[in-house]
Chimera marker file (.cmm) of the C-alpha trace (Angstrom):
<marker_set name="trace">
<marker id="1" x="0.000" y="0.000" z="0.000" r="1" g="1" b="0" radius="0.5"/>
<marker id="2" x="1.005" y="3.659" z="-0.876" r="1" g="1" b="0" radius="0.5"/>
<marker id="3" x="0.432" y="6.177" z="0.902" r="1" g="1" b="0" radius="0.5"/>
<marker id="4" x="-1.691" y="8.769" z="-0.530" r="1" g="1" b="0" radius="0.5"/>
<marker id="5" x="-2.998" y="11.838" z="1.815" r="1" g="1" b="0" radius="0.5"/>
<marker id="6" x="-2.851" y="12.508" z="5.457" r="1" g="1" b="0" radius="0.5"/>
<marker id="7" x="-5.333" y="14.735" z="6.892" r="1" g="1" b="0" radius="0.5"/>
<marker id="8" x="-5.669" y="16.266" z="10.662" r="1" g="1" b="0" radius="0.5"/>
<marker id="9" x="-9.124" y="17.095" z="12.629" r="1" g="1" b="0" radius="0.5"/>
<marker id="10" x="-10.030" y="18.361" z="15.752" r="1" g="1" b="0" radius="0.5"/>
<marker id="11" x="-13.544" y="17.465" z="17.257" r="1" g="1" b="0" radius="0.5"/>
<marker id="12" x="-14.773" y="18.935" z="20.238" r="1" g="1" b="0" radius="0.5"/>
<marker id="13" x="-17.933" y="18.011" z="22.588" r="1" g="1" b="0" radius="0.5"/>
<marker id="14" x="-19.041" y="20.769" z="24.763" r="1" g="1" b="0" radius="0.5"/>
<marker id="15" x="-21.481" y="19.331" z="26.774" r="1" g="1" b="0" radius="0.5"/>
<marker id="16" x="-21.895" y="15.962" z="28.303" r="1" g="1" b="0" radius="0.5"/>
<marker id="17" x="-17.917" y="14.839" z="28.178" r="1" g="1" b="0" radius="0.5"/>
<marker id="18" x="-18.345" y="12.331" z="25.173" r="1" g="1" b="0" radius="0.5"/>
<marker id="19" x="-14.951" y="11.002" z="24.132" r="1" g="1" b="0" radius="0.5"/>
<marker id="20" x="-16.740" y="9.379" z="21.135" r="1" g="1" b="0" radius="0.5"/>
<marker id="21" x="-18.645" y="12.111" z="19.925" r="1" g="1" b="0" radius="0.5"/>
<marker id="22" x="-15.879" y="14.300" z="20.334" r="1" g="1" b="0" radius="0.5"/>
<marker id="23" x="-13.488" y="11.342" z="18.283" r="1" g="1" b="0" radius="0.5"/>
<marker id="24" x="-16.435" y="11.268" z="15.990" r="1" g="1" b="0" radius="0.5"/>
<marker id="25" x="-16.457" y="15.301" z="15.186" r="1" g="1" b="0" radius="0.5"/>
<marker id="26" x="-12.381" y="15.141" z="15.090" r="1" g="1" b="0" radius="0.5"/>
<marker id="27" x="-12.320" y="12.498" z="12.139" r="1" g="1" b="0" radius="0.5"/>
<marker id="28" x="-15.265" y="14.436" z="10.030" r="1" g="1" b="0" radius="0.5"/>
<marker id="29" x="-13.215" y="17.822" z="10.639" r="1" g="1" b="0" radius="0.5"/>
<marker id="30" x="-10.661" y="15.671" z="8.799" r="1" g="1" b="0" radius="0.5"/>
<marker id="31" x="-11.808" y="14.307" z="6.221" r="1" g="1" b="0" radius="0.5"/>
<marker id="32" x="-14.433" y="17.491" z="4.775" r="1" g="1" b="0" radius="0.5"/>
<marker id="33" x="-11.719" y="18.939" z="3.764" r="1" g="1" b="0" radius="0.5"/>
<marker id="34" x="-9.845" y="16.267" z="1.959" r="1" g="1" b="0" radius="0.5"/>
<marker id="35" x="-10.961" y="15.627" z="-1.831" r="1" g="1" b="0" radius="0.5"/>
<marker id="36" x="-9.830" y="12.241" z="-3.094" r="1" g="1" b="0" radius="0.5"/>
<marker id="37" x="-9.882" y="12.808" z="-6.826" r="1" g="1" b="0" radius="0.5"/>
<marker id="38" x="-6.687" y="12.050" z="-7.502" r="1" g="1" b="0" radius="0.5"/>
<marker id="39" x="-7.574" y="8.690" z="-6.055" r="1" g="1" b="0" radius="0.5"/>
<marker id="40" x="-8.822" y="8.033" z="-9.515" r="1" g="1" b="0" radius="0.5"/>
<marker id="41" x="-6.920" y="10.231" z="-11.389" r="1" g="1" b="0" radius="0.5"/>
<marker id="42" x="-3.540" y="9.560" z="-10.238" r="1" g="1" b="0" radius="0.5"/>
<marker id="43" x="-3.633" y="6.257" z="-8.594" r="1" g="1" b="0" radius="0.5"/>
<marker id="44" x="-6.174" y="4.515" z="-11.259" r="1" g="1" b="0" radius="0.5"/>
<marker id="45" x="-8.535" y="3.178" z="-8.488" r="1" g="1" b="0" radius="0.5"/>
<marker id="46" x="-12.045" y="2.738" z="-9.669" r="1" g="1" b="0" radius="0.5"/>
<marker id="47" x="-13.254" y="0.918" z="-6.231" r="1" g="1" b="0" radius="0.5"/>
<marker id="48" x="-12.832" y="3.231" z="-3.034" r="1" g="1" b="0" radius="0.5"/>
<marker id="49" x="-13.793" y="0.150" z="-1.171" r="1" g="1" b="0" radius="0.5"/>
<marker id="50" x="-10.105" y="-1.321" z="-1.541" r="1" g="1" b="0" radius="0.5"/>
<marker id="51" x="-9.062" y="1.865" z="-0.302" r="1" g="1" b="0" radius="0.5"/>
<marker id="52" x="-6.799" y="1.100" z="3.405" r="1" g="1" b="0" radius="0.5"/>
<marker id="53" x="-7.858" y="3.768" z="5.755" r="1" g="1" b="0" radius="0.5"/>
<marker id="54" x="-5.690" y="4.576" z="9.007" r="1" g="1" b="0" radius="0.5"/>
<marker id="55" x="-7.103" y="6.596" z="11.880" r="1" g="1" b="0" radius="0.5"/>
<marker id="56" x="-5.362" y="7.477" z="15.253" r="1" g="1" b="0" radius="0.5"/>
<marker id="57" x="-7.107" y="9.544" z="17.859" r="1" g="1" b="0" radius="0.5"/>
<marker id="58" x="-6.005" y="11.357" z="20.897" r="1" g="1" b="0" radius="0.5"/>
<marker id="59" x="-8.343" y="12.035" z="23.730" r="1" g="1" b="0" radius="0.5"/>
<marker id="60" x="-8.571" y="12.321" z="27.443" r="1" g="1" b="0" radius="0.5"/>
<marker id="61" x="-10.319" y="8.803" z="28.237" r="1" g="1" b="0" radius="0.5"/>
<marker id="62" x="-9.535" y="6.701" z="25.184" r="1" g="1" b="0" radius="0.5"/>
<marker id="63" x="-10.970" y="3.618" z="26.869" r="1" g="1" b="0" radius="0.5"/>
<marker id="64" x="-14.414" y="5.398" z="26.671" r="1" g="1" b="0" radius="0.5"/>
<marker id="65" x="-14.423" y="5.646" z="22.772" r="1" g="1" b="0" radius="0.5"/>
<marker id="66" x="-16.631" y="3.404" z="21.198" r="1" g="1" b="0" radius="0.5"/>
<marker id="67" x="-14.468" y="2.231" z="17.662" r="1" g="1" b="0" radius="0.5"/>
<marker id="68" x="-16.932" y="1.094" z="15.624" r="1" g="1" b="0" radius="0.5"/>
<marker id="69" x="-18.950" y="4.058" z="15.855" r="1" g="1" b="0" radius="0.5"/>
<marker id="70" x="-15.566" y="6.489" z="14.957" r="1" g="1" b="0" radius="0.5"/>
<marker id="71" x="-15.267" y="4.270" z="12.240" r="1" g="1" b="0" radius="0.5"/>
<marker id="72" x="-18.660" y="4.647" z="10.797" r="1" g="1" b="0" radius="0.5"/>
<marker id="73" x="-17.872" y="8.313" z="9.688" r="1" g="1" b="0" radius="0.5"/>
<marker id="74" x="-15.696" y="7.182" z="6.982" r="1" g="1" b="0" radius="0.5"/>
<marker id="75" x="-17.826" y="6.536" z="4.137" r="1" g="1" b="0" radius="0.5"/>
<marker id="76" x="-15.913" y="3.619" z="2.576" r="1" g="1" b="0" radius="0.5"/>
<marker id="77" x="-12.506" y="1.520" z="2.647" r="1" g="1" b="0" radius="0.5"/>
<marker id="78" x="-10.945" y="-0.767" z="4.892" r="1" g="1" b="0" radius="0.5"/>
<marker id="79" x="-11.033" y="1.182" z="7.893" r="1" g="1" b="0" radius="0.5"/>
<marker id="80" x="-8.261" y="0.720" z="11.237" r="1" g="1" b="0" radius="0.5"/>
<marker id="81" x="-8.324" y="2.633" z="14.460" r="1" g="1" b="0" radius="0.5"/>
<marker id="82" x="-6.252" y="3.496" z="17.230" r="1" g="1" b="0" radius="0.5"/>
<marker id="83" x="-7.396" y="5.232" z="20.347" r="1" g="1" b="0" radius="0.5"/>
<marker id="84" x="-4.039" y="6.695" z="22.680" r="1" g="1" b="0" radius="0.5"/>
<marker id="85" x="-4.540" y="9.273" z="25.808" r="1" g="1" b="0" radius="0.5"/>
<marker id="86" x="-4.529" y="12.602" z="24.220" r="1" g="1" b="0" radius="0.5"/>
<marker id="87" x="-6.349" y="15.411" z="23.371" r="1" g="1" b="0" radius="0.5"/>
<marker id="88" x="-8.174" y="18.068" z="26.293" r="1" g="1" b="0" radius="0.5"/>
<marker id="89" x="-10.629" y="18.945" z="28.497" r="1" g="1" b="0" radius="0.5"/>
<marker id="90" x="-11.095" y="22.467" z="29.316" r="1" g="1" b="0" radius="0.5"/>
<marker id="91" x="-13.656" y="24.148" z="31.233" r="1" g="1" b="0" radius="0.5"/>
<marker id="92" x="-17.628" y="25.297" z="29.985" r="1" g="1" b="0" radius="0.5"/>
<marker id="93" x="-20.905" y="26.180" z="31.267" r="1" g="1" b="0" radius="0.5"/>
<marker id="94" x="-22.599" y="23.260" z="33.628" r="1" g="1" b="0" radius="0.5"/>
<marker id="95" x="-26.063" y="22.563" z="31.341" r="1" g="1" b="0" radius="0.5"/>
<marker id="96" x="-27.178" y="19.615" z="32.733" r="1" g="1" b="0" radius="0.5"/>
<marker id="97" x="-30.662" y="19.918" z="30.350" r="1" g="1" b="0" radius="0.5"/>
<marker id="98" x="-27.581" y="18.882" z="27.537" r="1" g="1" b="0" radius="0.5"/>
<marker id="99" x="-26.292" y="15.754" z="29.443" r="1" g="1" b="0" radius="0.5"/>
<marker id="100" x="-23.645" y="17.421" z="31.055" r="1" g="1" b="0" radius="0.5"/>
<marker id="101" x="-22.191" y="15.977" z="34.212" r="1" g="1" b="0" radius="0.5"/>
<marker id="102" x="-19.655" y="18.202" z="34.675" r="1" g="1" b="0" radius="0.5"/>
<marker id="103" x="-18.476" y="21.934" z="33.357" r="1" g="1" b="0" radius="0.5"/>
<marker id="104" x="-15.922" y="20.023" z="31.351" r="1" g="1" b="0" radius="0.5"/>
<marker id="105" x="-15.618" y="19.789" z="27.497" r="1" g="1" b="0" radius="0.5"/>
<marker id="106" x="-13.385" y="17.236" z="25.595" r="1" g="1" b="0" radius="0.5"/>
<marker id="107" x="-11.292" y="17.899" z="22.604" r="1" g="1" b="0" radius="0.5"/>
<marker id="108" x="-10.223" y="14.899" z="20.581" r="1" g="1" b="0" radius="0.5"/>
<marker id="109" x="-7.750" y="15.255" z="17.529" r="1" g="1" b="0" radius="0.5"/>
<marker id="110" x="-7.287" y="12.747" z="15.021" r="1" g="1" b="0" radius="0.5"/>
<marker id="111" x="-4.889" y="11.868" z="11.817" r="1" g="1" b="0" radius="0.5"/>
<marker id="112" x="-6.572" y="10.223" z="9.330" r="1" g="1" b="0" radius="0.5"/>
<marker id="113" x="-4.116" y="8.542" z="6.751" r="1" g="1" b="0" radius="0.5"/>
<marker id="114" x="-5.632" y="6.859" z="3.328" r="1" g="1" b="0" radius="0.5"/>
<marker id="115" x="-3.364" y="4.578" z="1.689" r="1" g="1" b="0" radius="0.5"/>
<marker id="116" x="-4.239" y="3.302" z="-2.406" r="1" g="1" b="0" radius="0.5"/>
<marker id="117" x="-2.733" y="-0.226" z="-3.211" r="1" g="1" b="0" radius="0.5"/>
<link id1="1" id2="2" r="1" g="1" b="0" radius="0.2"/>
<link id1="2" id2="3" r="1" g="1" b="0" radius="0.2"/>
<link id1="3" id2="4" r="1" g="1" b="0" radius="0.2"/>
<link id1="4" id2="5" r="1" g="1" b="0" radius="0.2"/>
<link id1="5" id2="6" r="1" g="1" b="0" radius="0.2"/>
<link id1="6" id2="7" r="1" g="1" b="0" radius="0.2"/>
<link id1="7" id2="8" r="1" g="1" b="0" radius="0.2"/>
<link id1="8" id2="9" r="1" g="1" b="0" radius="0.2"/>
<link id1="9" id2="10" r="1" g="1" b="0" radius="0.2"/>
<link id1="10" id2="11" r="1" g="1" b="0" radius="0.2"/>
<link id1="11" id2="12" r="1" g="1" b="0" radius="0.2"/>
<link id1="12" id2="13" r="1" g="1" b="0" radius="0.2"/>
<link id1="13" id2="14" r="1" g="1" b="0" radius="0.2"/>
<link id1="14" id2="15" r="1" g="1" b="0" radius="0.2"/>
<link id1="15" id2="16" r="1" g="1" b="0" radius="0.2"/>
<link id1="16" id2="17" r="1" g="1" b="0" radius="0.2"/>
<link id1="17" id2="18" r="1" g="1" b="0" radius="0.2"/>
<link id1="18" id2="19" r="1" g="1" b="0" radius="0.2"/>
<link id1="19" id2="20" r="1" g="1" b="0" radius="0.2"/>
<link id1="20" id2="21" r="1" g="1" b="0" radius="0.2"/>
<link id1="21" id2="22" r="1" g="1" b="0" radius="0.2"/>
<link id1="22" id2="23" r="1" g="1" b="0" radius="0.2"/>
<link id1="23" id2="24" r="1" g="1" b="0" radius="0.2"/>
<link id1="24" id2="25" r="1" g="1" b="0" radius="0.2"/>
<link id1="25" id2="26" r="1" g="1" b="0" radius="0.2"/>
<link id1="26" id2="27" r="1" g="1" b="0" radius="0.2"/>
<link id1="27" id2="28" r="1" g="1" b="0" radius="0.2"/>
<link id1="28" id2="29" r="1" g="1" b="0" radius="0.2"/>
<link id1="29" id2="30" r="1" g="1" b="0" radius="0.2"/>
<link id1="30" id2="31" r="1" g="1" b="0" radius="0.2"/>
<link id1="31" id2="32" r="1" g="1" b="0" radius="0.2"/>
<link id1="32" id2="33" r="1" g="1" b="0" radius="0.2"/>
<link id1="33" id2="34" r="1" g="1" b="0" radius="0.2"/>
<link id1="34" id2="35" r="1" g="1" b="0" radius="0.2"/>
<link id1="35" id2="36" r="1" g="1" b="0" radius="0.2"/>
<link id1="36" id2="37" r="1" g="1" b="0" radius="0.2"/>
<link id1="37" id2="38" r="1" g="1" b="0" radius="0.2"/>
<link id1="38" id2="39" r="1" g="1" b="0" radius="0.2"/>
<link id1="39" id2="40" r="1" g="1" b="0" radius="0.2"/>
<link id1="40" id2="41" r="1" g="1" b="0" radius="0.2"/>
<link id1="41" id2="42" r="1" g="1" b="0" radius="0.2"/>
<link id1="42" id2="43" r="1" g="1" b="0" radius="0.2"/>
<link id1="43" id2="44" r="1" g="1" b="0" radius="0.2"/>
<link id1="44" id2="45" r="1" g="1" b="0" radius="0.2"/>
<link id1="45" id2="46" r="1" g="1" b="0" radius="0.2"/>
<link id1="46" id2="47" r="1" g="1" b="0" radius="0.2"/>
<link id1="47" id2="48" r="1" g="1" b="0" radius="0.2"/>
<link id1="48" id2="49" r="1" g="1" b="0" radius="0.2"/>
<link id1="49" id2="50" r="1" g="1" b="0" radius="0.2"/>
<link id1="50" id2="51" r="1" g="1" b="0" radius="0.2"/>
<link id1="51" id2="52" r="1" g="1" b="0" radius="0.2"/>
<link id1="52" id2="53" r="1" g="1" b="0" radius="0.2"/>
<link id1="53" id2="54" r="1" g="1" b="0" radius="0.2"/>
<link id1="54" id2="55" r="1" g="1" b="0" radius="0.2"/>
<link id1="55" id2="56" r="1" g="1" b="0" radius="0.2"/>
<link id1="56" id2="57" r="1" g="1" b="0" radius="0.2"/>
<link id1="57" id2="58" r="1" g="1" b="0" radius="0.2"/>
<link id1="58" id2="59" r="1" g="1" b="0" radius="0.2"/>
<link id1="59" id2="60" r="1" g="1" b="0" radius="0.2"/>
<link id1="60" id2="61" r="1" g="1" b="0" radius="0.2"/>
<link id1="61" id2="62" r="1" g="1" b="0" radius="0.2"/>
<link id1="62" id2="63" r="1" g="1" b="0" radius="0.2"/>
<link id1="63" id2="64" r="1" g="1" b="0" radius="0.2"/>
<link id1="64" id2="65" r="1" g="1" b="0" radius="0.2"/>
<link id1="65" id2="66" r="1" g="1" b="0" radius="0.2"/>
<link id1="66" id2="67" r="1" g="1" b="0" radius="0.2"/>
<link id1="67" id2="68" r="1" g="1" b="0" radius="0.2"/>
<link id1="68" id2="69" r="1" g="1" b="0" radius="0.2"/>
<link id1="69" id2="70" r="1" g="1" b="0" radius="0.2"/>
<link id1="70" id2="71" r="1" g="1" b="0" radius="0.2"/>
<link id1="71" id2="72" r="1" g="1" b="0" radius="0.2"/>
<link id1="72" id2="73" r="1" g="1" b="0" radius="0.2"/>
<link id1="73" id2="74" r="1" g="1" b="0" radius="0.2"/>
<link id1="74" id2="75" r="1" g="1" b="0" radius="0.2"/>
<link id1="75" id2="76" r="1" g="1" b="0" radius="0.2"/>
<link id1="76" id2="77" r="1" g="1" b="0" radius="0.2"/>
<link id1="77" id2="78" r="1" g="1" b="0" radius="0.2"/>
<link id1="78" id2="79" r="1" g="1" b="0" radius="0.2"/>
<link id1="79" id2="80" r="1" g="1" b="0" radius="0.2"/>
<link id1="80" id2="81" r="1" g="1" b="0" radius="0.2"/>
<link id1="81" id2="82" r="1" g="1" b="0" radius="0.2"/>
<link id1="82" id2="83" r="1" g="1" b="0" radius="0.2"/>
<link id1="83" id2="84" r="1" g="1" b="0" radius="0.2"/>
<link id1="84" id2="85" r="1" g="1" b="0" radius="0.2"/>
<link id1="85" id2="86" r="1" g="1" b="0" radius="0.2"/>
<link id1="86" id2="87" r="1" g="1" b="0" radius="0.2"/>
<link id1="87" id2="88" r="1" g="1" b="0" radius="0.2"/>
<link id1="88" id2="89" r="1" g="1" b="0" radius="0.2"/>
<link id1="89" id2="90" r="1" g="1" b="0" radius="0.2"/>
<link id1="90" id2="91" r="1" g="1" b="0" radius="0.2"/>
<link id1="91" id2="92" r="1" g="1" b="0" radius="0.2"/>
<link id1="92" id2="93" r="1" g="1" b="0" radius="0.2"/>
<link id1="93" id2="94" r="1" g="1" b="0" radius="0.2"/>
<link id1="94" id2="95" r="1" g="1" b="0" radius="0.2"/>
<link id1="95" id2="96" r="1" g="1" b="0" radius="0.2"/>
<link id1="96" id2="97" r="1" g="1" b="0" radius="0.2"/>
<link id1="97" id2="98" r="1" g="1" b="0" radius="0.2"/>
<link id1="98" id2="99" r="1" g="1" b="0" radius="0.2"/>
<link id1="99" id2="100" r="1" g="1" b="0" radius="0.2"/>
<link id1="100" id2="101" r="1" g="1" b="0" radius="0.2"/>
<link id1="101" id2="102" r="1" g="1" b="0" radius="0.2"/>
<link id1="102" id2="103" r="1" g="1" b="0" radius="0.2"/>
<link id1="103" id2="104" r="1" g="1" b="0" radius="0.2"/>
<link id1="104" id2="105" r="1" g="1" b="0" radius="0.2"/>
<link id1="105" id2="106" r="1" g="1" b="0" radius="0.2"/>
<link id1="106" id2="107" r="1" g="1" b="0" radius="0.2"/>
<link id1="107" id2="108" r="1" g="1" b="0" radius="0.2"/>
<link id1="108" id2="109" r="1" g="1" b="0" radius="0.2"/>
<link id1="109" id2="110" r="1" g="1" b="0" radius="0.2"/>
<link id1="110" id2="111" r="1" g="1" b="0" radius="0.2"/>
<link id1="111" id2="112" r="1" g="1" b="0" radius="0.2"/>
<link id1="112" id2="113" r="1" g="1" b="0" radius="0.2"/>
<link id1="113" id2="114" r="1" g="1" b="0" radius="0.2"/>
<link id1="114" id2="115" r="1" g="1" b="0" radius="0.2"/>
<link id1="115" id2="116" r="1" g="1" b="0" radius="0.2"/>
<link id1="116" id2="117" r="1" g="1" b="0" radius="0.2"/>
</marker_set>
C-alpha cells in the first residue's frame, strides 16, 4: 500500500464529556476537507472500497471511545483505528438539560491517513 494523503481534525464536545462524539467530530473535521480525486486520477482506483484507511485519535479517556462508531464516519474503505490518551478537556458552562455531568468539554484530535494499493 502507498500512501496517498494525510489529513488532521479536531472534534470537540461541549457538553456531556463524550470522548466518542468528540473522536467522531475530530475524524469528520478531517476528512471534509480532503478531496480524493486524484484517487482516480492519479492512482487509477475505480473501487474506493479497496481503499486502506488509518485513523489514530487522541483524547482524554480513550478507553471510553466506542471504535466502531468512529469508524462509521468514513464513508468507505478498509477502515483501522487506534485510540491513545490525548487530546483536552477544558472548562464550559454546567447545562445539565444537555447531558452534562460536569463543566468540562473534551477535545479529541485525530490523523486520518488513506493509503491506495
Amino acid at each position: 500500500m502507498r500512501r496517498f494523503i494525510v489529513e488532521v481534525g479536531m472534534g470537540v464536545d461541549q457538553h456531556g464529556q463524550n470522548n466518542t462524539r468528540a473522536a467522531e467530530k475530530a475524524v469528520q473535521d478531517a476528512i471534509h476537507r480532503s478531496c480524493l480525486c486524484g484517487i482516480r486520477e492519479v492512482a487509477g482506483l475505480t473501487d474506493p472500497s479497496k481503499l486502506s484507511i488509518e485513523v489514530l485519535i487522541g483524547c482524554p479517556n480513550p478507553e471510553s471511545v466506542d471504535r466502531e462508531r468512529v469508524l462509521k464516519v468514513l464513508p468507505f474503505g478498509q477502515k483501522k483505528i487506534e485510540v491513545r490518551p490525548g487530546g483536552l478537556t477544558g472548562k464550559t458552562v454546567l447545562v445539565p438539560e444537555l447531558g452534562d455531568k460536569t463543566d468540562d468539554l473534551v477535545v479529541a484530535n485525530a490523523v486520518v491517513t488513506v493509503y491506495v494499493p
